[in-house]
mmCIF file as Biopython writes it, N, C-alpha, C and O atoms, coordinates in Angstrom:
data_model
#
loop_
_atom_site.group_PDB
_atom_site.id
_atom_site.type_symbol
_atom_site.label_atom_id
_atom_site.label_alt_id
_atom_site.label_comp_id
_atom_site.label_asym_id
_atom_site.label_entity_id
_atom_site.label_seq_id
_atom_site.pdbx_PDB_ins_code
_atom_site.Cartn_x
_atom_site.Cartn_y
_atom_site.Cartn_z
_atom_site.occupancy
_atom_site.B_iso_or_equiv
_atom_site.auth_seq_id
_atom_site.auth_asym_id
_atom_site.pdbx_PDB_model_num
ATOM 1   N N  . UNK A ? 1  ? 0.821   -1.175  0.000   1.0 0.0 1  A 1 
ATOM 2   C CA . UNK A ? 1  ? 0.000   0.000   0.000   1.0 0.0 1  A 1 
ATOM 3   C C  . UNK A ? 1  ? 0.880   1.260   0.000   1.0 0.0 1  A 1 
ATOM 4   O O  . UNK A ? 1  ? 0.513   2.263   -0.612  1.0 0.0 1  A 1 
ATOM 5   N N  . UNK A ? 2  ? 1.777   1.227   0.528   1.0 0.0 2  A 1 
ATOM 6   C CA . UNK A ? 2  ? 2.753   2.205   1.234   1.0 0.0 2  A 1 
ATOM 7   C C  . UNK A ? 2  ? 3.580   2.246   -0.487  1.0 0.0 2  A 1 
ATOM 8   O O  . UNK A ? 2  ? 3.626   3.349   -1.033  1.0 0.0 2  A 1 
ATOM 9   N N  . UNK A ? 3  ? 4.094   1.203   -1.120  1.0 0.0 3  A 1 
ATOM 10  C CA . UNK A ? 3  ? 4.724   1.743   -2.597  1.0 0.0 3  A 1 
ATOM 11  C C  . UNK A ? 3  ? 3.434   2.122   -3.517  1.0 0.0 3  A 1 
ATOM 12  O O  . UNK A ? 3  ? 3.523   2.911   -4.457  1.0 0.0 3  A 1 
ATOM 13  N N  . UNK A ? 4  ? 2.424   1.580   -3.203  1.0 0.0 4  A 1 
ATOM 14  C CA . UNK A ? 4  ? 1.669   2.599   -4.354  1.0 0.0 4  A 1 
ATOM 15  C C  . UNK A ? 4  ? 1.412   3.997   -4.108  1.0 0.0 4  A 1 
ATOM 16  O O  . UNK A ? 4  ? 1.578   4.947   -4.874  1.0 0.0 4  A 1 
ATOM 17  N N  . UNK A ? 5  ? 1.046   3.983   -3.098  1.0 0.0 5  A 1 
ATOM 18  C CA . UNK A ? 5  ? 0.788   5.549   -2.622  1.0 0.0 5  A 1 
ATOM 19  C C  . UNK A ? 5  ? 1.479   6.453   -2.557  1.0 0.0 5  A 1 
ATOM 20  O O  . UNK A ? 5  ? 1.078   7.596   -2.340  1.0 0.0 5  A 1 
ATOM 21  N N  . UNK A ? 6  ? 2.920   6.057   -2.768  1.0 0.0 6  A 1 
ATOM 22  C CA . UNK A ? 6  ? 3.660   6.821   -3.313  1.0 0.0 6  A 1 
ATOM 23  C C  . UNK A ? 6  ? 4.208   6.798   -4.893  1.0 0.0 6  A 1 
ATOM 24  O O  . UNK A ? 6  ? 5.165   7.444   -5.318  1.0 0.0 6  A 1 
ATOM 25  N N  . UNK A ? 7  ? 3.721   6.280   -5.324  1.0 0.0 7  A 1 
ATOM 26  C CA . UNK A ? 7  ? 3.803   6.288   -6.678  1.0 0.0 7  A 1 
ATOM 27  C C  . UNK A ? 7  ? 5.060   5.118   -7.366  1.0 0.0 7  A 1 
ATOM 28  O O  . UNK A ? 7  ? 5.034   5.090   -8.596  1.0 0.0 7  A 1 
ATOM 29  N N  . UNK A ? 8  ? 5.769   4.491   -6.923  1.0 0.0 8  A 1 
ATOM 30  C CA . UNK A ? 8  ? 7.445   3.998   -6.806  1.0 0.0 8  A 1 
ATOM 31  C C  . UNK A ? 8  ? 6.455   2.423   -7.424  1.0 0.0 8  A 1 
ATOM 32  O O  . UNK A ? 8  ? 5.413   1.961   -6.959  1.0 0.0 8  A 1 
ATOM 33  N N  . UNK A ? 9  ? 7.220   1.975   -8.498  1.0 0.0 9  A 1 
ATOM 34  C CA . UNK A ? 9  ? 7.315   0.762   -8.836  1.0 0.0 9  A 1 
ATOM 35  C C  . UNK A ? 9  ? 7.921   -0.234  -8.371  1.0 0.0 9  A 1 
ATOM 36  O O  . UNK A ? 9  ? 9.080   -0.060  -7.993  1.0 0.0 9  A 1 
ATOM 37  N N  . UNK A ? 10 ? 7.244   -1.717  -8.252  1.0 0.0 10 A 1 
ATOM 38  C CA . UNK A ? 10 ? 8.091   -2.635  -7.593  1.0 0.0 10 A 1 
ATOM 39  C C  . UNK A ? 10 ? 9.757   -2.614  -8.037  1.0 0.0 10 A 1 
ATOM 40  O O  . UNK A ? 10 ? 10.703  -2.682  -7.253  1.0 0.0 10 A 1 
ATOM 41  N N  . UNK A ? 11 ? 9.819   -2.504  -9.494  1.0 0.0 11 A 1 
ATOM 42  C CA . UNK A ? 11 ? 11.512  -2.347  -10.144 1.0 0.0 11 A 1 
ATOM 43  C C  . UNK A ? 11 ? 12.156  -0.896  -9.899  1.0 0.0 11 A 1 
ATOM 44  O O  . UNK A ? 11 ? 13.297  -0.519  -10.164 1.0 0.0 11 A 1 
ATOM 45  N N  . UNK A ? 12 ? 11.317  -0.342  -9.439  1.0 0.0 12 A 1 
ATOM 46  C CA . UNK A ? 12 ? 12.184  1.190   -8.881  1.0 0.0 12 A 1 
ATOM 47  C C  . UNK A ? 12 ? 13.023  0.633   -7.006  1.0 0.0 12 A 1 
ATOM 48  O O  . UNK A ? 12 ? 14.076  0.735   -6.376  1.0 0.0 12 A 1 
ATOM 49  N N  . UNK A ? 13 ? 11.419  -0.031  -6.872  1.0 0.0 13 A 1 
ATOM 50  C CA . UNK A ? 13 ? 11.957  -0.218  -5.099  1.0 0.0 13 A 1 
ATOM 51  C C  . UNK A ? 13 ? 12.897  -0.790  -5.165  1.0 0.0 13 A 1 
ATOM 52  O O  . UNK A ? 13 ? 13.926  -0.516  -4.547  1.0 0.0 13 A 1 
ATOM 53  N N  . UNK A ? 14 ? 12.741  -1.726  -5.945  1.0 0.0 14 A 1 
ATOM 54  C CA . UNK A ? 14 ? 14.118  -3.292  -5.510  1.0 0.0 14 A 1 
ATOM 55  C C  . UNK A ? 14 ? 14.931  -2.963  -6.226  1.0 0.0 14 A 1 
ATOM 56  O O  . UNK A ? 14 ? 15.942  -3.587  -5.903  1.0 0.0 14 A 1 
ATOM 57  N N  . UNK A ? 15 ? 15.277  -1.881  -7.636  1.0 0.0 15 A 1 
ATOM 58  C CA . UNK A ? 15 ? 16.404  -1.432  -7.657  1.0 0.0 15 A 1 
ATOM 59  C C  . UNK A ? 15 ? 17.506  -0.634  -6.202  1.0 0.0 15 A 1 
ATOM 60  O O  . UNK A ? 15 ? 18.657  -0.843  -5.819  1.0 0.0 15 A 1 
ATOM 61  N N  . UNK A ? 16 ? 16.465  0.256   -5.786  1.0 0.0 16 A 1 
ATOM 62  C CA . UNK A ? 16 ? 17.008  0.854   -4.313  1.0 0.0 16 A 1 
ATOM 63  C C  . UNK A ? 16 ? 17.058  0.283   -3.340  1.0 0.0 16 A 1 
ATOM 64  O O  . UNK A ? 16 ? 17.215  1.007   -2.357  1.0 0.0 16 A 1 
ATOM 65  N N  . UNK A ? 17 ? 16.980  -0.958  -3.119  1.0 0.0 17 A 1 
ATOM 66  C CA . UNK A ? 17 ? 17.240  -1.758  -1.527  1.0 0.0 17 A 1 
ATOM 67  C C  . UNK A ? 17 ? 18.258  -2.675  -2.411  1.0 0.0 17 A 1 
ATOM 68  O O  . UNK A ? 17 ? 18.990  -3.438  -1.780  1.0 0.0 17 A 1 
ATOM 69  N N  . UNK A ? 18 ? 18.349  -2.649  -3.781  1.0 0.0 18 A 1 
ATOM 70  C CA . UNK A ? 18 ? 19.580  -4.069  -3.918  1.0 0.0 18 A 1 
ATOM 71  C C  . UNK A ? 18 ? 18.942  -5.352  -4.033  1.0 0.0 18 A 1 
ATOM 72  O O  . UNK A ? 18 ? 19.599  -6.339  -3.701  1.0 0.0 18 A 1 
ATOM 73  N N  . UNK A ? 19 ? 17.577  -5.517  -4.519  1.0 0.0 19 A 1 
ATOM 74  C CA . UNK A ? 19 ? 16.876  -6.799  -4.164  1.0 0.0 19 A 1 
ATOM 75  C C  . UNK A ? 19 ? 16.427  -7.095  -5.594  1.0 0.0 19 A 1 
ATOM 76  O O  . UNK A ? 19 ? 16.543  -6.256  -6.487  1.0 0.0 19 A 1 
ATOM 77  N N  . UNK A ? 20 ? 15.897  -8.345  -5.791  1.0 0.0 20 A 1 
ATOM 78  C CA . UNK A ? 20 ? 14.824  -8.842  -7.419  1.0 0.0 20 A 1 
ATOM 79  C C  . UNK A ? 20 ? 13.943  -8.040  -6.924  1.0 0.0 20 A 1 
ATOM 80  O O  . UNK A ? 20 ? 13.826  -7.521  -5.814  1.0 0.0 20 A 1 
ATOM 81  N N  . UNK A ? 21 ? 13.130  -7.983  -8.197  1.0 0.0 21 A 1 
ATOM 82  C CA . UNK A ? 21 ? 11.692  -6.855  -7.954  1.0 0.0 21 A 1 
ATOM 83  C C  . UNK A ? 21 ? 10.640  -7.684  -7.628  1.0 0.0 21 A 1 
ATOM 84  O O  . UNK A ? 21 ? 9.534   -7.389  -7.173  1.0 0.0 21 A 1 
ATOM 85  N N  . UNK A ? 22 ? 11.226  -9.017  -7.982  1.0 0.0 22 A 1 
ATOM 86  C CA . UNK A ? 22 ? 10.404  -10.337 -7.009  1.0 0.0 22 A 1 
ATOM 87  C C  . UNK A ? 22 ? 10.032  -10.303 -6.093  1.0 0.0 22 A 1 
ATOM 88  O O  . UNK A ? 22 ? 8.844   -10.440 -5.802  1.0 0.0 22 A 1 
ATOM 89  N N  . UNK A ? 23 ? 11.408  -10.006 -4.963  1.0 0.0 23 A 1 
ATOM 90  C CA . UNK A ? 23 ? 11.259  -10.196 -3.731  1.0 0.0 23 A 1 
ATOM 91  C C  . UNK A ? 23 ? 10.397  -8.865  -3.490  1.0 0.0 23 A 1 
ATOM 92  O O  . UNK A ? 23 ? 9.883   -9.083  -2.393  1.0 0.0 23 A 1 
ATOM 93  N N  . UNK A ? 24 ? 10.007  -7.738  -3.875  1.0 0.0 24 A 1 
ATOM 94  C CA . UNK A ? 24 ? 9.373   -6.781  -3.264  1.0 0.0 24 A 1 
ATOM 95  C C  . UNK A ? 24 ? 7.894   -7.301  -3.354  1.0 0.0 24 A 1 
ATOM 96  O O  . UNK A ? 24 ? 7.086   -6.834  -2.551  1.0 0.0 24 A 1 
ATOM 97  N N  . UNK A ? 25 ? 7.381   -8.455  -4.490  1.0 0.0 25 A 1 
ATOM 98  C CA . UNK A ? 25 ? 5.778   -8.944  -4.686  1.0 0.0 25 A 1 
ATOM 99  C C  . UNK A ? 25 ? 5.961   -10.018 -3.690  1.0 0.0 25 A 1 
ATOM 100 O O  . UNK A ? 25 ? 4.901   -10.364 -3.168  1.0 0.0 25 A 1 
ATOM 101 N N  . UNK A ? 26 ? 7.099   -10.689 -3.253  1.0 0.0 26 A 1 
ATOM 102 C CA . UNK A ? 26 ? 6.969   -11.555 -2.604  1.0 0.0 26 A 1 
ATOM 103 C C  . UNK A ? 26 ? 6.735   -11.026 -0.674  1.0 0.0 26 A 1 
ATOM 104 O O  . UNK A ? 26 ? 6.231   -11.641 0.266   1.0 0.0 26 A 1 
ATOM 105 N N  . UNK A ? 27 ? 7.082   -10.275 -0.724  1.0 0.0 27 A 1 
ATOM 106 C CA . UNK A ? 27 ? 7.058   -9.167  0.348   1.0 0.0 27 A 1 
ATOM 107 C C  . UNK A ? 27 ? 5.834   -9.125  0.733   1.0 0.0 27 A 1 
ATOM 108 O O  . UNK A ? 27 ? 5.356   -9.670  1.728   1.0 0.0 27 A 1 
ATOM 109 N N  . UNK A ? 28 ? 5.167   -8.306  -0.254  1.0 0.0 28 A 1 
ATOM 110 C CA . UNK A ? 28 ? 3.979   -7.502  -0.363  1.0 0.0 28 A 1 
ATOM 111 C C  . UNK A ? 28 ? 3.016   -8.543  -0.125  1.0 0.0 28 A 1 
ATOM 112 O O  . UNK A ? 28 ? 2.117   -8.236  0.657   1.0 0.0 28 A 1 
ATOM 113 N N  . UNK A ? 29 ? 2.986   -9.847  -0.675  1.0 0.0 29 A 1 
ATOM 114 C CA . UNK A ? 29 ? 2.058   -10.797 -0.737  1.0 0.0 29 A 1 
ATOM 115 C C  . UNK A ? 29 ? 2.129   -11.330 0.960   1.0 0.0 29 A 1 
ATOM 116 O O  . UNK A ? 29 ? 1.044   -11.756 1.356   1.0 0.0 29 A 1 
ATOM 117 N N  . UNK A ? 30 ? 2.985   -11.349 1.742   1.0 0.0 30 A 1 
ATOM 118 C CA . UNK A ? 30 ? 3.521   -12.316 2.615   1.0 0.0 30 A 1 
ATOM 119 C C  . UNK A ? 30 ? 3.782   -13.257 2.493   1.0 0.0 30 A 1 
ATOM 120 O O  . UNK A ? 30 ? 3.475   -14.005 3.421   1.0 0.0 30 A 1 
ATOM 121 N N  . UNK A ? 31 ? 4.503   -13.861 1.309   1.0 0.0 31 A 1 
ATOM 122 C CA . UNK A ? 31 ? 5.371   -14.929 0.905   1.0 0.0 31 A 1 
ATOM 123 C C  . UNK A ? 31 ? 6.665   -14.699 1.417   1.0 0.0 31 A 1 
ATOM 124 O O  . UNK A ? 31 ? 7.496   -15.432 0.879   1.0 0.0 31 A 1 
ATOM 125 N N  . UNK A ? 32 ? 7.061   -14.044 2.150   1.0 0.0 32 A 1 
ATOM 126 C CA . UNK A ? 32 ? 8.606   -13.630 2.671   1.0 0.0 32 A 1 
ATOM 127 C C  . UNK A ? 32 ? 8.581   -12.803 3.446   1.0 0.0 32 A 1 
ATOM 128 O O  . UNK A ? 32 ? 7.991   -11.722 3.434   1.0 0.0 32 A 1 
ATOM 129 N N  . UNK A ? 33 ? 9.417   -13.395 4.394   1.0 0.0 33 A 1 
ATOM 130 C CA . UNK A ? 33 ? 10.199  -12.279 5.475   1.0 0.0 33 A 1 
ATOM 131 C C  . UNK A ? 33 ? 11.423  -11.752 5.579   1.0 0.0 33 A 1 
ATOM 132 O O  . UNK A ? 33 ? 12.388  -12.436 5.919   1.0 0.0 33 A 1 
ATOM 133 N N  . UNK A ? 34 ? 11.521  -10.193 5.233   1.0 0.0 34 A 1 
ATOM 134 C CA . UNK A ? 34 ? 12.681  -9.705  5.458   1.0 0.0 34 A 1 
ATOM 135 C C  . UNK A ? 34 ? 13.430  -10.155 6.541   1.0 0.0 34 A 1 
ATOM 136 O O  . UNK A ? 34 ? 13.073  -10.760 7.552   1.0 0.0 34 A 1 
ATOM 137 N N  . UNK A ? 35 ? 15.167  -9.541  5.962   1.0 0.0 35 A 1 
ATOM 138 C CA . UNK A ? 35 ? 15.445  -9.859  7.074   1.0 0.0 35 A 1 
ATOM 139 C C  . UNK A ? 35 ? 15.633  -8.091  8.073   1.0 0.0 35 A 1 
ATOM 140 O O  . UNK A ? 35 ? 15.279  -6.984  7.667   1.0 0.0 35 A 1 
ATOM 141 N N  . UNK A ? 36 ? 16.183  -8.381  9.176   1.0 0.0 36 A 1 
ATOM 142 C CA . UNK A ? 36 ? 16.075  -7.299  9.477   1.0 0.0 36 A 1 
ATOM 143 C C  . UNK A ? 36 ? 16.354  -5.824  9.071   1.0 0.0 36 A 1 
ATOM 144 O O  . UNK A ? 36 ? 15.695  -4.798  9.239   1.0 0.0 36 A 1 
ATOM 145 N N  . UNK A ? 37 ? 18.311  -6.215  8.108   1.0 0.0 37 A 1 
ATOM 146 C CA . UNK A ? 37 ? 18.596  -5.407  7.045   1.0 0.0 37 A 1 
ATOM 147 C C  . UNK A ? 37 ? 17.848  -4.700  6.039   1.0 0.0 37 A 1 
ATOM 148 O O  . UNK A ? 37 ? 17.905  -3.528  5.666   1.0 0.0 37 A 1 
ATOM 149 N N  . UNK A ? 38 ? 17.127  -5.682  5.679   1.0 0.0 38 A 1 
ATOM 150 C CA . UNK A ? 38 ? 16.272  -5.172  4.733   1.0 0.0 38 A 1 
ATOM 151 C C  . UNK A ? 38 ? 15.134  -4.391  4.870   1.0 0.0 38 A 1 
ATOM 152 O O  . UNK A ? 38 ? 14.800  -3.404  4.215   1.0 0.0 38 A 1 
ATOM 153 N N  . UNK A ? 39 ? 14.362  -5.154  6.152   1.0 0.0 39 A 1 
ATOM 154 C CA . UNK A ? 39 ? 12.832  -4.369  7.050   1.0 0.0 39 A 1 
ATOM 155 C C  . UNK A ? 39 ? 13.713  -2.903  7.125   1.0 0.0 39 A 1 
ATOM 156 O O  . UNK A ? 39 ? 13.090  -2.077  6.458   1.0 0.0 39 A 1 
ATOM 157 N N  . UNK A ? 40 ? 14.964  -2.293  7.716   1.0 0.0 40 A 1 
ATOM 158 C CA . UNK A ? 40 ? 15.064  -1.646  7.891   1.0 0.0 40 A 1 
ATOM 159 C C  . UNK A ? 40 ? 15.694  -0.360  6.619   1.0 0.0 40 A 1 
ATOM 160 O O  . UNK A ? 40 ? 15.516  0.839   6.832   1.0 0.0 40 A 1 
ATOM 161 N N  . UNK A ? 41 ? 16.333  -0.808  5.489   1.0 0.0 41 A 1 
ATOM 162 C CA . UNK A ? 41 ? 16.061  -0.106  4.430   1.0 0.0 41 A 1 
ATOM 163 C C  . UNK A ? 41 ? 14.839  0.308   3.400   1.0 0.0 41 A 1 
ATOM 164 O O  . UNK A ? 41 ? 14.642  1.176   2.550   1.0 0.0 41 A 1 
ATOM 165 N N  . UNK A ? 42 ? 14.303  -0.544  3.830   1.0 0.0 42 A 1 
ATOM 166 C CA . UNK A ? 42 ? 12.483  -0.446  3.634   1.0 0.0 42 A 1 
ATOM 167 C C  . UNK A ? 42 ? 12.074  1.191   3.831   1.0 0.0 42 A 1 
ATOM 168 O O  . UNK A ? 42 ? 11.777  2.193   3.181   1.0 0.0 42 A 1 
ATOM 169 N N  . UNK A ? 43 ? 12.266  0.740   5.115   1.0 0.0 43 A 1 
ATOM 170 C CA . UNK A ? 43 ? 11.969  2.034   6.138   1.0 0.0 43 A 1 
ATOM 171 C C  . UNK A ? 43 ? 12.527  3.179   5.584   1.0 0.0 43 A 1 
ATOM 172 O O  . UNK A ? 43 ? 12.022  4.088   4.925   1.0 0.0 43 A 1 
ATOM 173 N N  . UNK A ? 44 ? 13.587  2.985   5.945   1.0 0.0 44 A 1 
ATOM 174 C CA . UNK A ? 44 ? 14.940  4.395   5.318   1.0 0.0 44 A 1 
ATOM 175 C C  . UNK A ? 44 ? 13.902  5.030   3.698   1.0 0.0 44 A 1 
ATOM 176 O O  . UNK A ? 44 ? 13.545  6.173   3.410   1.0 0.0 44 A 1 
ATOM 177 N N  . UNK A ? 45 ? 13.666  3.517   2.848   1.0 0.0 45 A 1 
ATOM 178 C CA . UNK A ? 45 ? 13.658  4.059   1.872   1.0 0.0 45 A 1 
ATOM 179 C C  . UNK A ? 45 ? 12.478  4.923   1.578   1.0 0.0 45 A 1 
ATOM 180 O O  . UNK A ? 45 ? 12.669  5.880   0.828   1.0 0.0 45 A 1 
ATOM 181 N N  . UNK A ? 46 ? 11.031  4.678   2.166   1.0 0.0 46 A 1 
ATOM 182 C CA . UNK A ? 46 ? 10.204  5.152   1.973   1.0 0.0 46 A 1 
ATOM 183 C C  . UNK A ? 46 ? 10.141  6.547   3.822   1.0 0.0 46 A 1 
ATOM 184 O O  . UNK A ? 46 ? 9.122   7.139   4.176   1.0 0.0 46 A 1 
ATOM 185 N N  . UNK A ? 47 ? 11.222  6.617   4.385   1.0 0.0 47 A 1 
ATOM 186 C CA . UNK A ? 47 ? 11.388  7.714   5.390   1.0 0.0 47 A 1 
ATOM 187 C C  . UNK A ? 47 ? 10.247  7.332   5.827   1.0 0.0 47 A 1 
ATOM 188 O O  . UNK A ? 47 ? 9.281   7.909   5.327   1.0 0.0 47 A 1 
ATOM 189 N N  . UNK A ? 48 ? 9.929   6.095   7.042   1.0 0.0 48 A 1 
ATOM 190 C CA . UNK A ? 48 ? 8.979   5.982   8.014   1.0 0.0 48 A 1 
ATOM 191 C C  . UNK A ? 48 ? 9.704   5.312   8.934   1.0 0.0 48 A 1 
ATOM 192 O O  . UNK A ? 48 ? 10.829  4.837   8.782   1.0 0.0 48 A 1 
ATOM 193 N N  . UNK A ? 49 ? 8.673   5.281   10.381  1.0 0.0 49 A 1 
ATOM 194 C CA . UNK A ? 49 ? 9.114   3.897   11.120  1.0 0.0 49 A 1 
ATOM 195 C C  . UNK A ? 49 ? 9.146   2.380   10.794  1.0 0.0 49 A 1 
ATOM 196 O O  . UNK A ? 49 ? 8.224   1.693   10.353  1.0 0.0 49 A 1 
ATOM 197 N N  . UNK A ? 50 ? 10.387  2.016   11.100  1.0 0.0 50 A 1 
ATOM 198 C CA . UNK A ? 50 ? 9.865   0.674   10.565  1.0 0.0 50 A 1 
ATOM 199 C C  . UNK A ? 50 ? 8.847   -0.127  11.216  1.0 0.0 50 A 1 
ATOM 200 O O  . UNK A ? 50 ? 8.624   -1.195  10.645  1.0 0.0 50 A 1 
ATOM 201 N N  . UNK A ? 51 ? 8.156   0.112   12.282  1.0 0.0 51 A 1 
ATOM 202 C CA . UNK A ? 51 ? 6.838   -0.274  12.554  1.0 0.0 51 A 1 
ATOM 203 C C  . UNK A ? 51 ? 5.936   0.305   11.542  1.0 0.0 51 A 1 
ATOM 204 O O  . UNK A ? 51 ? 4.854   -0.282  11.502  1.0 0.0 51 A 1 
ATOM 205 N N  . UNK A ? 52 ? 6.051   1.200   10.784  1.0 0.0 52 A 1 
ATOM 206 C CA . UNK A ? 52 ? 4.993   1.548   9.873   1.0 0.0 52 A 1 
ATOM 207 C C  . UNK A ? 52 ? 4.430   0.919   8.629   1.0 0.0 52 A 1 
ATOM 208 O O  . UNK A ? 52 ? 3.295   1.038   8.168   1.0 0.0 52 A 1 
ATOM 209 N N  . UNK A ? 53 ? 5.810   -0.019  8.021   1.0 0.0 53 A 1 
ATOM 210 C CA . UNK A ? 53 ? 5.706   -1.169  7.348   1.0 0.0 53 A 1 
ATOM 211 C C  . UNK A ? 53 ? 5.855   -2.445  7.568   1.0 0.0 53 A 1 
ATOM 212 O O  . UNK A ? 53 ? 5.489   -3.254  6.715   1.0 0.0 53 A 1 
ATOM 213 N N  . UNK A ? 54 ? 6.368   -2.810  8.648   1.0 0.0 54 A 1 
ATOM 214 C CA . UNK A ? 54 ? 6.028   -4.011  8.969   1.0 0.0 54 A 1 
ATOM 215 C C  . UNK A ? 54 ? 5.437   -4.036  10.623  1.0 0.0 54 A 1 
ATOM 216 O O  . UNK A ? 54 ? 5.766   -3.124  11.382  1.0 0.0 54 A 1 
ATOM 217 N N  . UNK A ? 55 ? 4.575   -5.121  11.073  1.0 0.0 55 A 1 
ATOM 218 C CA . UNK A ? 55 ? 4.194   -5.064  12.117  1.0 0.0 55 A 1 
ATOM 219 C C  . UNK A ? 55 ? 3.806   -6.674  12.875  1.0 0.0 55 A 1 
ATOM 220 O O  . UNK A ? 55 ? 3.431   -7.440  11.988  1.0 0.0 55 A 1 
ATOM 221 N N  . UNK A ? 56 ? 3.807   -7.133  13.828  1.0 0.0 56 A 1 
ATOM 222 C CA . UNK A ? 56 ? 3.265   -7.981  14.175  1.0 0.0 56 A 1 
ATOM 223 C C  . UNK A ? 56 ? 2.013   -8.823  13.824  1.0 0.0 56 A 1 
ATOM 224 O O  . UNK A ? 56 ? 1.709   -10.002 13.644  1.0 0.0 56 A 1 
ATOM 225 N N  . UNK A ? 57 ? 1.532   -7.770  13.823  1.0 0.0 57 A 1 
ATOM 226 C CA . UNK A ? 57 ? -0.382  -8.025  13.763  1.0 0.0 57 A 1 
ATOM 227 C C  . UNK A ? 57 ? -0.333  -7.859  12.614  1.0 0.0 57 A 1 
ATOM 228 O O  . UNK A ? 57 ? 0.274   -6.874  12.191  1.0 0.0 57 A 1 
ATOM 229 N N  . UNK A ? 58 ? -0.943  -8.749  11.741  1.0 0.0 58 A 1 
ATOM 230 C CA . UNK A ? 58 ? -1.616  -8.697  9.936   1.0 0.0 58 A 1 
ATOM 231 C C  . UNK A ? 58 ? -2.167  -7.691  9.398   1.0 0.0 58 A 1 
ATOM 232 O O  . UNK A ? 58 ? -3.368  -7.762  9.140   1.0 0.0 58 A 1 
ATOM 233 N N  . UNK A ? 59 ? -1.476  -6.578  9.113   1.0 0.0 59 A 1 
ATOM 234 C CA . UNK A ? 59 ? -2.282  -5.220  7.688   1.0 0.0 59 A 1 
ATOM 235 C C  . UNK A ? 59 ? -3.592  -6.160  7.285   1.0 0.0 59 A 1 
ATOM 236 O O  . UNK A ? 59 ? -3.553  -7.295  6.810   1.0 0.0 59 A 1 
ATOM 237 N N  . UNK A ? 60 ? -4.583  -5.488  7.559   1.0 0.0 60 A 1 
ATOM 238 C CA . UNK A ? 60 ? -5.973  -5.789  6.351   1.0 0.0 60 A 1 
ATOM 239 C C  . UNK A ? 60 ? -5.521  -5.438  5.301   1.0 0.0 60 A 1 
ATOM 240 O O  . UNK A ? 60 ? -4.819  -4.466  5.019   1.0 0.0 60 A 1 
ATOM 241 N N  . UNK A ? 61 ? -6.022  -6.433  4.552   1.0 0.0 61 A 1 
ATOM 242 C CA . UNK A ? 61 ? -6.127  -6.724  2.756   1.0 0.0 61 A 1 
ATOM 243 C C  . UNK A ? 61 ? -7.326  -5.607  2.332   1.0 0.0 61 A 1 
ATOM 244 O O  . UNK A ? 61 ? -8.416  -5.178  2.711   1.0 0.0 61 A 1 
ATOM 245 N N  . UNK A ? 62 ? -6.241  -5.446  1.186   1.0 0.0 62 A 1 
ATOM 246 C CA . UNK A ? 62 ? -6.567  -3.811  0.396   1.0 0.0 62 A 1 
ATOM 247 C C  . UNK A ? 62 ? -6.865  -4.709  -0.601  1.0 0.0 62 A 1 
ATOM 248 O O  . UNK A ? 62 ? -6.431  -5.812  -0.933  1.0 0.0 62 A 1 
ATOM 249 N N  . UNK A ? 63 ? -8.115  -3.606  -1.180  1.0 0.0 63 A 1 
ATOM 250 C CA . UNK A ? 63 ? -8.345  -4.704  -2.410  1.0 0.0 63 A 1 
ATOM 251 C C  . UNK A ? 63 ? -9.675  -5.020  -2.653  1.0 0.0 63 A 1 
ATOM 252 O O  . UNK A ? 63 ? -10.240 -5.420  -1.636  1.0 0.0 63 A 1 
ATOM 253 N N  . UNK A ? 64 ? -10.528 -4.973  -3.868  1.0 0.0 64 A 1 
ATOM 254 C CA . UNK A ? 64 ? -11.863 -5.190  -4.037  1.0 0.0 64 A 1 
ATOM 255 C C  . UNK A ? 64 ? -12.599 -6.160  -3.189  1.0 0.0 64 A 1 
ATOM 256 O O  . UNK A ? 64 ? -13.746 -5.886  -2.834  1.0 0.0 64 A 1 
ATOM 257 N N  . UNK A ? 65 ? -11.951 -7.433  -2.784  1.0 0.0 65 A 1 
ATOM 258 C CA . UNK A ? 65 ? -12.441 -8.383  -2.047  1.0 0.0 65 A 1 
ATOM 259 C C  . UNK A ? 65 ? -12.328 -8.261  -0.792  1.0 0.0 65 A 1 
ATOM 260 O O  . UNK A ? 65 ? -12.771 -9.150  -0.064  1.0 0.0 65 A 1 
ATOM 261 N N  . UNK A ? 66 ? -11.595 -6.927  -0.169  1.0 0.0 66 A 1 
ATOM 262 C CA . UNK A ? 66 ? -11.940 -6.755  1.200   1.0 0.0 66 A 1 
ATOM 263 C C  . UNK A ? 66 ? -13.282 -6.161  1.582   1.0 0.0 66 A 1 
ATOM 264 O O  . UNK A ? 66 ? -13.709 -6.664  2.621   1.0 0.0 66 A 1 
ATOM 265 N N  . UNK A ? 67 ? -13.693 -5.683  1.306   1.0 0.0 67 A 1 
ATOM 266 C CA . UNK A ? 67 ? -15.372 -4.891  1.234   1.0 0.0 67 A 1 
ATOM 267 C C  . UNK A ? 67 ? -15.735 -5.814  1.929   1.0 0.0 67 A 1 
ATOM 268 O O  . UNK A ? 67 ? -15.286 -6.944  1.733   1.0 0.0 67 A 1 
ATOM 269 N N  . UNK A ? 68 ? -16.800 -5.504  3.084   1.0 0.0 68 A 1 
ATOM 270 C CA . UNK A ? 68 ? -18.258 -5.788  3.379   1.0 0.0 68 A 1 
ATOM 271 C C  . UNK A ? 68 ? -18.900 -6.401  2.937   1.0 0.0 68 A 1 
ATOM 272 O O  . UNK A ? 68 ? -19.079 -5.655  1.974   1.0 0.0 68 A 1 
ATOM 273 N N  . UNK A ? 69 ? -19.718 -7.492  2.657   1.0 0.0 69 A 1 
ATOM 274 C CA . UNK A ? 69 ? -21.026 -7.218  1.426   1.0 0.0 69 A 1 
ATOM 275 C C  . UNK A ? 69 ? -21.828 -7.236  2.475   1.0 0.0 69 A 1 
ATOM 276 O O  . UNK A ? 69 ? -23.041 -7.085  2.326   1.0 0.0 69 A 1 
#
């Protein structure tokens, strides 16, 4: 949520952390866990806490199929 909203492509991000642009969908999906290095250039890169992108407790799913019905 946090790379779209700023506008930054998965191949922009993972050019700037040094990573496949894989690992940033694999990220995003929760197919992978950073390691801490990385959680923390995350951070750097988009200038937040790194509690702001990653967290304990599960982010709600963004996304047409999160809705109500």
């Amino acid at each position: 949520m946090l790379r779209a909203e700023r506008r930054v492509s998965r191949r922009e991000l993972a050019d700037a952390l040094g990573v496949h642009y894989q690992t940033v969908g694999y990220l995003e999906r929760g197919e992978y866990n950073p390691s801490l290095h990385l959680a923390l250039r995350i951070a750097r890169f988009f200038d937040v806490p790194l509690e702001f992108v990653f967290s304990i407790e599960p982010f709600p799913r963004i996304g047409p199929d999160s809705q109500d019905r």
